[in-house]
Structure formats: structure tokens, C-alpha cells
mmCIF file of the N, C-alpha and C atoms, coordinates in Angstrom:
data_MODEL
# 
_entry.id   MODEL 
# 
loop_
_atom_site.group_PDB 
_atom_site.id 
_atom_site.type_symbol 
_atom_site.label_atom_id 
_atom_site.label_alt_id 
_atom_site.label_comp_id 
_atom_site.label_asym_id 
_atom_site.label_entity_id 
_atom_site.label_seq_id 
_atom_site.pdbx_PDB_ins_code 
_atom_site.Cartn_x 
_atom_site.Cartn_y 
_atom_site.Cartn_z 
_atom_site.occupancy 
_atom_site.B_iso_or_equiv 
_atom_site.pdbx_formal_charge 
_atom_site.auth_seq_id 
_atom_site.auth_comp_id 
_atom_site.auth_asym_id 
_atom_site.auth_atom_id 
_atom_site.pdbx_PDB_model_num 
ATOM 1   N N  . UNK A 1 1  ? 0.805  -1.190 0.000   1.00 0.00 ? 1  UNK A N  1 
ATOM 2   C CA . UNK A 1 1  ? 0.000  0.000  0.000   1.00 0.00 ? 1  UNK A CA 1 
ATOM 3   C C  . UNK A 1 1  ? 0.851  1.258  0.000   1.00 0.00 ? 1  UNK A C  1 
ATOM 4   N N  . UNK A 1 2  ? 2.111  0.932  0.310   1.00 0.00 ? 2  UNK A N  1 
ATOM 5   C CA . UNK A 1 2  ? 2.380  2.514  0.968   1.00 0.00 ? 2  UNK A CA 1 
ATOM 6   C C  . UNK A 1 2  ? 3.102  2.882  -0.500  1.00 0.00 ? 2  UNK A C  1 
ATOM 7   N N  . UNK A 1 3  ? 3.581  1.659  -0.926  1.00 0.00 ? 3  UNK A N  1 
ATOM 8   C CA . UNK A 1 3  ? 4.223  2.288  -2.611  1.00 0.00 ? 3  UNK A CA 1 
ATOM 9   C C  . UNK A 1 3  ? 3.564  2.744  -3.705  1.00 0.00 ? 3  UNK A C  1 
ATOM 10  N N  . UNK A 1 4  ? 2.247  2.177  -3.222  1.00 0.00 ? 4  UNK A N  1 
ATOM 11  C CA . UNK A 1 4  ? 1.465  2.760  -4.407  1.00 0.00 ? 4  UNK A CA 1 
ATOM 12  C C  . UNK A 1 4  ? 0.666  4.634  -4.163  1.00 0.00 ? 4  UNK A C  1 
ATOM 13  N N  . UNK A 1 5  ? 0.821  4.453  -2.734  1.00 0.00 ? 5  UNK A N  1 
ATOM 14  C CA . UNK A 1 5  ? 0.240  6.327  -2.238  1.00 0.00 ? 5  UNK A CA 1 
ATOM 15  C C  . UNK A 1 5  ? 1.531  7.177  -2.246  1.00 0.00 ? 5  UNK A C  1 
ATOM 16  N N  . UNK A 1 6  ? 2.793  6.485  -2.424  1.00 0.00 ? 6  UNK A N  1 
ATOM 17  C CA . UNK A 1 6  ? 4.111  7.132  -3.111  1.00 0.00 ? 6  UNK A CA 1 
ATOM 18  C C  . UNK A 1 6  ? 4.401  7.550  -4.199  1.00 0.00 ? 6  UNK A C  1 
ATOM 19  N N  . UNK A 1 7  ? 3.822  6.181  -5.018  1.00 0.00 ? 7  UNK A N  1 
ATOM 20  C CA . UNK A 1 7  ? 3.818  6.583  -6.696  1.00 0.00 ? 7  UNK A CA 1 
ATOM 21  C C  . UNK A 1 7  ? 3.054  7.784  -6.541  1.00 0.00 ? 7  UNK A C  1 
ATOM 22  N N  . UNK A 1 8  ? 1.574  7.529  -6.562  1.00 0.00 ? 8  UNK A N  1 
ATOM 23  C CA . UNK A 1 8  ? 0.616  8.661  -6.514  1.00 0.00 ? 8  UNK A CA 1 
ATOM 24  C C  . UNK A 1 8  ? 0.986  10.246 -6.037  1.00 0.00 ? 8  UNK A C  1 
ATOM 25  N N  . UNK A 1 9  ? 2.054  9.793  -5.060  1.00 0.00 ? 9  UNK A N  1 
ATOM 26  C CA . UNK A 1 9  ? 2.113  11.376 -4.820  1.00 0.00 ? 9  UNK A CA 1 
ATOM 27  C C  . UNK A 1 9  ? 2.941  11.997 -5.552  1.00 0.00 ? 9  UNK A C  1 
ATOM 28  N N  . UNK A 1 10 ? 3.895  11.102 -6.465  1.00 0.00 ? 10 UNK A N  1 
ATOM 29  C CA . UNK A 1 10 ? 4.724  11.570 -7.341  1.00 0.00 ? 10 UNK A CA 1 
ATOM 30  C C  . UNK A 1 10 ? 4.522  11.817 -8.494  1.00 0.00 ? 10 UNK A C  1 
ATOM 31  N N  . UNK A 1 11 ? 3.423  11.110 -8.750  1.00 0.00 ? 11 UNK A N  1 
ATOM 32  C CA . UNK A 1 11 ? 2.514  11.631 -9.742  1.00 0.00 ? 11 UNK A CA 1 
ATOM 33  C C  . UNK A 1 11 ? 1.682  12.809 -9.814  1.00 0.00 ? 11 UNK A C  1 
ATOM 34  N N  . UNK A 1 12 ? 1.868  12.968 -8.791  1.00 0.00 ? 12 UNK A N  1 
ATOM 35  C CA . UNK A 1 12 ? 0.589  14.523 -8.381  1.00 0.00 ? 12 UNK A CA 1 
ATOM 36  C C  . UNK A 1 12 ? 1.552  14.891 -8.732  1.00 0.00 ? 12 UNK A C  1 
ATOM 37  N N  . UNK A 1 13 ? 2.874  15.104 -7.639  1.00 0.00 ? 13 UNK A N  1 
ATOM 38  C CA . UNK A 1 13 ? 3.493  16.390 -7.872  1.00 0.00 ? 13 UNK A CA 1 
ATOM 39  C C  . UNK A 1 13 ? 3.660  16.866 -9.141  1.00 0.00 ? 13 UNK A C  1 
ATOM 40  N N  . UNK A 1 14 ? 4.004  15.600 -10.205 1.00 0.00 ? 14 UNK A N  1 
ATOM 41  C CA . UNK A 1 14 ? 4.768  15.614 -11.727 1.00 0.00 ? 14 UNK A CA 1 
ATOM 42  C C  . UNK A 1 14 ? 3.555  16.358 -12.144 1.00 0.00 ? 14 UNK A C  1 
ATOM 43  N N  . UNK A 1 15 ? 2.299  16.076 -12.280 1.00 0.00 ? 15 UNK A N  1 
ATOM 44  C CA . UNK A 1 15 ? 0.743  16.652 -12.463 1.00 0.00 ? 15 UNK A CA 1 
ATOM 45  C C  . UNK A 1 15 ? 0.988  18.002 -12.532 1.00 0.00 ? 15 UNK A C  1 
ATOM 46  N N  . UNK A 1 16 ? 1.145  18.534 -11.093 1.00 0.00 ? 16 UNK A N  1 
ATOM 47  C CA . UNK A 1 16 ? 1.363  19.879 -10.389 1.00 0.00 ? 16 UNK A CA 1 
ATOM 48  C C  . UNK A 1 16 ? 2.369  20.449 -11.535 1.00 0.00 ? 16 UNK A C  1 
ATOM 49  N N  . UNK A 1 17 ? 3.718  20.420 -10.926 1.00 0.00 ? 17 UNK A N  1 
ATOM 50  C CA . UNK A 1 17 ? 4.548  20.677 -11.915 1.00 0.00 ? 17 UNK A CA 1 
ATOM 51  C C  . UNK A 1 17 ? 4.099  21.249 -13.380 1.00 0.00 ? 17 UNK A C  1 
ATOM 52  N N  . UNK A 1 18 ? 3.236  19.937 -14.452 1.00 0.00 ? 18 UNK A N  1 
ATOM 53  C CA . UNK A 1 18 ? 3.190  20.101 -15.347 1.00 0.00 ? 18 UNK A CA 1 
ATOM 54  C C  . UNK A 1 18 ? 1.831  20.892 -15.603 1.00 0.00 ? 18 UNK A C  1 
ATOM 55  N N  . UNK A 1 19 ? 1.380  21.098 -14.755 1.00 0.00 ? 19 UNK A N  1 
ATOM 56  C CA . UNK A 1 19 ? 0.125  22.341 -14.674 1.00 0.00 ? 19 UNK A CA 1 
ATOM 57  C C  . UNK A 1 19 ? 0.818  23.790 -14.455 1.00 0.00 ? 19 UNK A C  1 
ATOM 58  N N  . UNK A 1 20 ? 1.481  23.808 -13.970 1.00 0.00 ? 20 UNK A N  1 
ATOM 59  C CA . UNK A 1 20 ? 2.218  25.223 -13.879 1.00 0.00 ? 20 UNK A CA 1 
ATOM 60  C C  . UNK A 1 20 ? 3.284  25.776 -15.035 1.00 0.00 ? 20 UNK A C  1 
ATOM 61  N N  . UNK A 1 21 ? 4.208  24.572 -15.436 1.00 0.00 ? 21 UNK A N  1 
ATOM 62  C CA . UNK A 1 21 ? 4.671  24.964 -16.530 1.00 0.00 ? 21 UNK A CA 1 
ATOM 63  C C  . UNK A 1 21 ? 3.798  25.242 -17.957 1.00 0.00 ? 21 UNK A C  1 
ATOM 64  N N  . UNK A 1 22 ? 2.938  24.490 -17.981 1.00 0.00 ? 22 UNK A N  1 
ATOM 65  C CA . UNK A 1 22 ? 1.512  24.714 -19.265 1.00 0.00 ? 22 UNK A CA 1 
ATOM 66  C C  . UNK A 1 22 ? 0.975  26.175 -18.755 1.00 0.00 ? 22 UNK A C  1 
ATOM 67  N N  . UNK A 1 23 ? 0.881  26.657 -17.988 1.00 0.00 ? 23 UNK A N  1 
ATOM 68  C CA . UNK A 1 23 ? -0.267 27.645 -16.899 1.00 0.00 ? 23 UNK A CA 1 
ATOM 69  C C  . UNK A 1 23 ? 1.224  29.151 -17.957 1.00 0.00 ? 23 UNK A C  1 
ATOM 70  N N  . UNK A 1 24 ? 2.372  28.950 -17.581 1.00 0.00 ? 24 UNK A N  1 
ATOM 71  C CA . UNK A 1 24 ? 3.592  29.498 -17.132 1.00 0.00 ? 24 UNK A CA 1 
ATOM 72  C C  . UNK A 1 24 ? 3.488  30.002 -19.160 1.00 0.00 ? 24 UNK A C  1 
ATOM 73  N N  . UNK A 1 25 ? 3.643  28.947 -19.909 1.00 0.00 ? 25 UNK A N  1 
ATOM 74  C CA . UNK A 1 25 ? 3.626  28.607 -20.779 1.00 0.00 ? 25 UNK A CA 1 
ATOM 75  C C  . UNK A 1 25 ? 2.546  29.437 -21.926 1.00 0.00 ? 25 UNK A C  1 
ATOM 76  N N  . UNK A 1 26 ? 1.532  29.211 -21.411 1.00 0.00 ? 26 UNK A N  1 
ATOM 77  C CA . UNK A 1 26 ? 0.025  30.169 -21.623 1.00 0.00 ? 26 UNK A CA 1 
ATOM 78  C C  . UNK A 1 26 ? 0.550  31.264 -21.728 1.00 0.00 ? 26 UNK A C  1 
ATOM 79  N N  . UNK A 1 27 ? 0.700  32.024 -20.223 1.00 0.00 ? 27 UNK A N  1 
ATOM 80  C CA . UNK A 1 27 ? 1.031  33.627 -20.246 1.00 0.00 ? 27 UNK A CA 1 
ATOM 81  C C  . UNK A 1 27 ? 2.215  34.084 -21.128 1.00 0.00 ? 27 UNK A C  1 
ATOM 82  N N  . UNK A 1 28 ? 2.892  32.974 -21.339 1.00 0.00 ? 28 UNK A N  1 
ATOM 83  C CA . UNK A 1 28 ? 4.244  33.671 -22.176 1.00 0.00 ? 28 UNK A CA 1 
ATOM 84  C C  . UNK A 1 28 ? 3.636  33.931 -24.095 1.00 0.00 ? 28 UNK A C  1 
ATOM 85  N N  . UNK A 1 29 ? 2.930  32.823 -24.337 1.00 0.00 ? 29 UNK A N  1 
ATOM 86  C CA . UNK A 1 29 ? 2.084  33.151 -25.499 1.00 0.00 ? 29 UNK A CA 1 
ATOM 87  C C  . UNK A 1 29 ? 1.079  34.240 -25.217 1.00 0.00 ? 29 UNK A C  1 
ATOM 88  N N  . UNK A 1 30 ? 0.616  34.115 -24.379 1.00 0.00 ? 30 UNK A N  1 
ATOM 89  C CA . UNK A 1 30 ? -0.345 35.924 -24.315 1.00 0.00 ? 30 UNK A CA 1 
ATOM 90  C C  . UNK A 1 30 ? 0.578  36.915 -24.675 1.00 0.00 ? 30 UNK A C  1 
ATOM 91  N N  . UNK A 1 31 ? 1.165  37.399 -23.574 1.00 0.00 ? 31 UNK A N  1 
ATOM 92  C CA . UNK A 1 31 ? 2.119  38.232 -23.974 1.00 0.00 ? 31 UNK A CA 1 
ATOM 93  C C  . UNK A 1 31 ? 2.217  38.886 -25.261 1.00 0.00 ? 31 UNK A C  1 
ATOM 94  N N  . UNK A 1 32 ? 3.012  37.502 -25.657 1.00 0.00 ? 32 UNK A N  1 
ATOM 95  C CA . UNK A 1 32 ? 4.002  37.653 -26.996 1.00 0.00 ? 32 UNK A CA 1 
ATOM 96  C C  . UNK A 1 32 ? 2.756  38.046 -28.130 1.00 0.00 ? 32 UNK A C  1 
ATOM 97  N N  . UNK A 1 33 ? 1.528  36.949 -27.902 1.00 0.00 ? 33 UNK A N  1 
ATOM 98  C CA . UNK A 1 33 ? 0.586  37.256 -29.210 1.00 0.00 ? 33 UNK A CA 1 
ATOM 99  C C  . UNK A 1 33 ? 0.084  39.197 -29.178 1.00 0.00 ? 33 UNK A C  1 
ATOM 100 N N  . UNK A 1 34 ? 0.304  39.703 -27.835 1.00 0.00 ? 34 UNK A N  1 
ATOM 101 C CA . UNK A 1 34 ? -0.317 41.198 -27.642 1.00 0.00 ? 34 UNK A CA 1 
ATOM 102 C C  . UNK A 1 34 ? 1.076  41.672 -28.387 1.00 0.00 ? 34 UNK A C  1 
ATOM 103 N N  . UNK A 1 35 ? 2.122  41.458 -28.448 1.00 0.00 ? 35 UNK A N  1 
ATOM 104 C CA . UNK A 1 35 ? 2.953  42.613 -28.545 1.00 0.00 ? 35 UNK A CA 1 
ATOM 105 C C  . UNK A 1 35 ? 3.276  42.733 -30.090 1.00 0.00 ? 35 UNK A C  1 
ATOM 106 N N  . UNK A 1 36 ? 2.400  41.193 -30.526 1.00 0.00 ? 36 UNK A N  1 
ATOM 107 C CA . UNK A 1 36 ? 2.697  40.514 -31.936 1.00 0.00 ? 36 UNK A CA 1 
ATOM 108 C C  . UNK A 1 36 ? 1.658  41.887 -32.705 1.00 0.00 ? 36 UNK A C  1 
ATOM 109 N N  . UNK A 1 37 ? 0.749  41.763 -31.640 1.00 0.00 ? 37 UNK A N  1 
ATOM 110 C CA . UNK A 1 37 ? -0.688 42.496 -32.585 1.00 0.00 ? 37 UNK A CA 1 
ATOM 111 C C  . UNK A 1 37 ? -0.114 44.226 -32.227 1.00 0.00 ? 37 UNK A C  1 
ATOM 112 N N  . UNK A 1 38 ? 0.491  44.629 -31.574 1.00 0.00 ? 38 UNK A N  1 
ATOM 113 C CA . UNK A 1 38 ? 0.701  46.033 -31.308 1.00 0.00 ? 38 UNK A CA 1 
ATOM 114 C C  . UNK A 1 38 ? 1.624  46.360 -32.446 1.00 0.00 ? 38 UNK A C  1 
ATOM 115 N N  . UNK A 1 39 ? 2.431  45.638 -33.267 1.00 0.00 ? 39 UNK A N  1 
ATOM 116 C CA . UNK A 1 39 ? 3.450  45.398 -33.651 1.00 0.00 ? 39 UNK A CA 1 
ATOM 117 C C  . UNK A 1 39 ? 2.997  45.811 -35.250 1.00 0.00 ? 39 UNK A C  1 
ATOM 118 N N  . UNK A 1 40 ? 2.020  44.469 -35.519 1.00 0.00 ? 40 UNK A N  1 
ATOM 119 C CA . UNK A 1 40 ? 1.254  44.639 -36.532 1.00 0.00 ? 40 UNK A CA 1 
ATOM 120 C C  . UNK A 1 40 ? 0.511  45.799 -36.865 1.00 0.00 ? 40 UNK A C  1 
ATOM 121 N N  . UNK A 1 41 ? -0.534 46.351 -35.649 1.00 0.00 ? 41 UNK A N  1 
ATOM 122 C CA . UNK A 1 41 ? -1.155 47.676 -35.570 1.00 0.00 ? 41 UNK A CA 1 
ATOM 123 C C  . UNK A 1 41 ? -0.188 48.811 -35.886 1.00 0.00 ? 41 UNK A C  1 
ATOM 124 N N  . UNK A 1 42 ? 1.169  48.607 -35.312 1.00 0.00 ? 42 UNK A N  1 
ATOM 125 C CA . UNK A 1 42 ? 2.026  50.263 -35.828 1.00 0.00 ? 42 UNK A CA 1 
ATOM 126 C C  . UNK A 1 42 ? 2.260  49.798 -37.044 1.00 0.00 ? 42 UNK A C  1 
ATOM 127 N N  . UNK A 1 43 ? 2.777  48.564 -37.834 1.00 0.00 ? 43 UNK A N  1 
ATOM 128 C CA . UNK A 1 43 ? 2.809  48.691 -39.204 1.00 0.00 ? 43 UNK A CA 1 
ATOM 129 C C  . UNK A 1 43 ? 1.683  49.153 -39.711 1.00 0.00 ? 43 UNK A C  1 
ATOM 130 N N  . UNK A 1 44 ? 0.648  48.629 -39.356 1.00 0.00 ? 44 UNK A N  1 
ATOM 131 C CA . UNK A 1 44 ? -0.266 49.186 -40.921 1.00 0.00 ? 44 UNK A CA 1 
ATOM 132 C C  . UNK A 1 44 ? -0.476 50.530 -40.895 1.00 0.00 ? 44 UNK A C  1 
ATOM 133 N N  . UNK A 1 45 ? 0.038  51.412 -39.414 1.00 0.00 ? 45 UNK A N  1 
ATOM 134 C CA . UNK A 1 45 ? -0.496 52.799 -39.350 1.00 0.00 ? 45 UNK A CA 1 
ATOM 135 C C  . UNK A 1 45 ? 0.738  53.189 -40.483 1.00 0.00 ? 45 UNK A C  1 
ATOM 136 N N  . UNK A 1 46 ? 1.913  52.276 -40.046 1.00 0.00 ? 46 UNK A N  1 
ATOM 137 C CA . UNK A 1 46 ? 3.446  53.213 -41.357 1.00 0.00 ? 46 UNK A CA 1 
ATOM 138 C C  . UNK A 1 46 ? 2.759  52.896 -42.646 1.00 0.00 ? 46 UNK A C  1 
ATOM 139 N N  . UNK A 1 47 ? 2.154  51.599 -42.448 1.00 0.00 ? 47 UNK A N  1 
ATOM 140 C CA . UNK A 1 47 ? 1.739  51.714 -44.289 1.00 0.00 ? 47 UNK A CA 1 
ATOM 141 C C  . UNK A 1 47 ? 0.761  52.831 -44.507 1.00 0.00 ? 47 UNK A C  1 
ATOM 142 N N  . UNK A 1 48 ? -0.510 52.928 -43.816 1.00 0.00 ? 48 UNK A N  1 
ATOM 143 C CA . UNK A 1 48 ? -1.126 54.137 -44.573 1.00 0.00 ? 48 UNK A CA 1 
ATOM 144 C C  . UNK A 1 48 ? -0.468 55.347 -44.604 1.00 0.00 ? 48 UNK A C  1 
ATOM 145 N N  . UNK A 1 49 ? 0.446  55.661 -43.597 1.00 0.00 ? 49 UNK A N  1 
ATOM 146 C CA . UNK A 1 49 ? 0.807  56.952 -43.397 1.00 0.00 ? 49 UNK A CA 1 
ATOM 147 C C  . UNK A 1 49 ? 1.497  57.449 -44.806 1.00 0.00 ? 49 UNK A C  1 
ATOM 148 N N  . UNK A 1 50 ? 2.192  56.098 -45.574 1.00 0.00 ? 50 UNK A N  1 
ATOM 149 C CA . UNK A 1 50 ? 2.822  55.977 -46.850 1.00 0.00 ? 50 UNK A CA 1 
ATOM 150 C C  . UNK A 1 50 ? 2.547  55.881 -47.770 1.00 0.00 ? 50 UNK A C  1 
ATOM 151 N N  . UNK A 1 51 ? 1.095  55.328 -47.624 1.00 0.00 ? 51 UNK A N  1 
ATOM 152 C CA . UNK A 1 51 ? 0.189  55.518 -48.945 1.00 0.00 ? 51 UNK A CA 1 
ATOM 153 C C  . UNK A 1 51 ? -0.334 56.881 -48.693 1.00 0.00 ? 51 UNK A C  1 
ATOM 154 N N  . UNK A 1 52 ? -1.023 57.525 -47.504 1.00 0.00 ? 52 UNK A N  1 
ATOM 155 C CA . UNK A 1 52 ? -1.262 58.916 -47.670 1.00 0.00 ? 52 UNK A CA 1 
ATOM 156 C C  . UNK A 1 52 ? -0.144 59.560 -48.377 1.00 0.00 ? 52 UNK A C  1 
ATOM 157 N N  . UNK A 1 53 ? 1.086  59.365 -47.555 1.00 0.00 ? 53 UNK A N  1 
ATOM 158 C CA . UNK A 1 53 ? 1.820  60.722 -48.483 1.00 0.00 ? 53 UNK A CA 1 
ATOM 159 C C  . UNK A 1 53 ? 2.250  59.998 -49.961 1.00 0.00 ? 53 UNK A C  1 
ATOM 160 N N  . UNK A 1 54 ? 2.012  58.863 -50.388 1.00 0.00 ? 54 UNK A N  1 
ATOM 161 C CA . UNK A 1 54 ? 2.234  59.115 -52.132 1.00 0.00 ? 54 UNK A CA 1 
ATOM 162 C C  . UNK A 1 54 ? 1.219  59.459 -52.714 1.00 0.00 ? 54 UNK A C  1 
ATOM 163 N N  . UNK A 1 55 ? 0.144  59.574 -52.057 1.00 0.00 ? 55 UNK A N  1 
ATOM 164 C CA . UNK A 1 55 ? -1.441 59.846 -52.703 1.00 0.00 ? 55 UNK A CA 1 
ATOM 165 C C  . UNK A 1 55 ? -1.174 61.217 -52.604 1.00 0.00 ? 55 UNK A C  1 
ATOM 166 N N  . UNK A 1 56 ? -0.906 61.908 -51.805 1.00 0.00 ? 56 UNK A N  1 
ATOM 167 C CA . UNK A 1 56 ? -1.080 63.400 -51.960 1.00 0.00 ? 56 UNK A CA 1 
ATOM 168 C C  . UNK A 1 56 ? 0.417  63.804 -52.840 1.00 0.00 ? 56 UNK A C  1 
ATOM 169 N N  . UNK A 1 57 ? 0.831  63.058 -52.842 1.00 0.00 ? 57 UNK A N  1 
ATOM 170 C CA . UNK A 1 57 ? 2.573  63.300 -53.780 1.00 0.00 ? 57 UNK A CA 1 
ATOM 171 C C  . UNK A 1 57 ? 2.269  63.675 -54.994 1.00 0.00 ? 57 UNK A C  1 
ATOM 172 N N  . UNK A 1 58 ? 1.343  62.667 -54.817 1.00 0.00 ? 58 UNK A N  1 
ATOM 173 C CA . UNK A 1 58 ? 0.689  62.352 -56.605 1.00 0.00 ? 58 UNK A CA 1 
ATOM 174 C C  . UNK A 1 58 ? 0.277  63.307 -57.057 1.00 0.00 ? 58 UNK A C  1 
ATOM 175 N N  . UNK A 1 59 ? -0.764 63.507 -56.286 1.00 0.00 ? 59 UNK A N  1 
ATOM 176 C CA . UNK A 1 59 ? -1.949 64.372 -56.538 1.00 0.00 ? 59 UNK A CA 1 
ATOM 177 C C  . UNK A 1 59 ? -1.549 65.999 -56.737 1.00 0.00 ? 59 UNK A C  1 
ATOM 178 N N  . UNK A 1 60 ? -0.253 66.602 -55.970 1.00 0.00 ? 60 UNK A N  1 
ATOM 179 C CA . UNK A 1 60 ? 0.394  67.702 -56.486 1.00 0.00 ? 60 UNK A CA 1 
ATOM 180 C C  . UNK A 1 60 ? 1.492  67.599 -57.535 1.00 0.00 ? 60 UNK A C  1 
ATOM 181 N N  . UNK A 1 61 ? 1.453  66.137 -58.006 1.00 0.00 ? 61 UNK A N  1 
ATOM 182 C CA . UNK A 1 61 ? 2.363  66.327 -59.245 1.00 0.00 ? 61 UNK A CA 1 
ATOM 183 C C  . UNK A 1 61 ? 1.780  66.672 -60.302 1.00 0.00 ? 61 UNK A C  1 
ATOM 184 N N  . UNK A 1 62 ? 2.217  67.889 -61.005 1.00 0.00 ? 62 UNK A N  1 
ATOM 185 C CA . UNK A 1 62 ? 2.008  68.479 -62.469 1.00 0.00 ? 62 UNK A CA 1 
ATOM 186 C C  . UNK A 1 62 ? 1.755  67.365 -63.171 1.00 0.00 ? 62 UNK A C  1 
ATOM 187 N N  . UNK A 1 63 ? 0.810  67.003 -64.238 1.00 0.00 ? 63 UNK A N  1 
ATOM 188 C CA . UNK A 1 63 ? 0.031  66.011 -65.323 1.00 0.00 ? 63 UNK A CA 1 
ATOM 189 C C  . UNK A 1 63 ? 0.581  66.953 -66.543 1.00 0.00 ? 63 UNK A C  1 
ATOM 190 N N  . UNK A 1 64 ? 1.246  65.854 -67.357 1.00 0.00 ? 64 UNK A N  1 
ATOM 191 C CA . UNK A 1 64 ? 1.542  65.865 -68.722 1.00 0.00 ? 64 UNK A CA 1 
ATOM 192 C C  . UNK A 1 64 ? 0.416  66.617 -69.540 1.00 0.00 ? 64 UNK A C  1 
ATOM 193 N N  . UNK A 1 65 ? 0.222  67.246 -70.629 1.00 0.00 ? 65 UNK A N  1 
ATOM 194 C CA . UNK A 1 65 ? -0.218 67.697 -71.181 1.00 0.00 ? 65 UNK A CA 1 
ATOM 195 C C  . UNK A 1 65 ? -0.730 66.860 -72.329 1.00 0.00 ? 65 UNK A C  1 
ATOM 196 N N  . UNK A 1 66 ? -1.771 66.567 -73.150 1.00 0.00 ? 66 UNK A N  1 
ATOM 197 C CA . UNK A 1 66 ? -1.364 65.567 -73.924 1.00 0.00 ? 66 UNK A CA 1 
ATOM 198 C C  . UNK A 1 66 ? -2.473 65.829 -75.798 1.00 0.00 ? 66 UNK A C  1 
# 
């Protein structure tokens, strides 16, 4: 009896353990996926900011005559 409420507890602990590193594991992908999307969000603001200014680039460039 007593080896088998030994195993068991070594099994919890390993359990435990591997609930916290998964738990540990989680938050490090949160994180990373927020800083992924903040990341993404300032690019697309540089892209429009770059399509605004070739759109207005454009738009004060002198047109050929034709």
C-alpha cells in the first residue's frame, strides 16, 4: 500500500509541476501574441501613413499635357 500512495504522490506532484509549466507557458504566449498584434497595428499605421503621403505626392504632381 504505501508504494502505491508514493507513486501517486509523485505523480501529483509531476501533475502539479506540469500544470504550472503549461499555466507558465500560456502567459508567455499571451504576452508575446499582444505585442505581436501592437506590432502589426504600428505597421499598418506606417503603411497608410505611406500611402497617404504618395497619394497626396501624386496628386500635387504636375500632369503631362497631352
Amino acid at each position: 500500500m504505501s508504494c502505491s500512495r508514493d507513486t501517486d504522490h509523485r505523480d501529483g506532484d509531476a501533475a502539479r509541476q506540469a500544470g504550472r509549466d503549461a499555466y507558465k507557458g500560456v502567459q508567455d504566449l499571451k504576452h508575446d501574441a499582444k505585442q505581436a498584434a501592437r506590432q502589426l497595428h504600428d505597421a499598418g499605421n506606417q503603411f497608410r501613413q505611406g500611402w497617404d503621403e504618395a497619394k497626396h505626392d501624386n496628386e500635387n504632381k504636375p500632369r503631362p499635357h497631352r
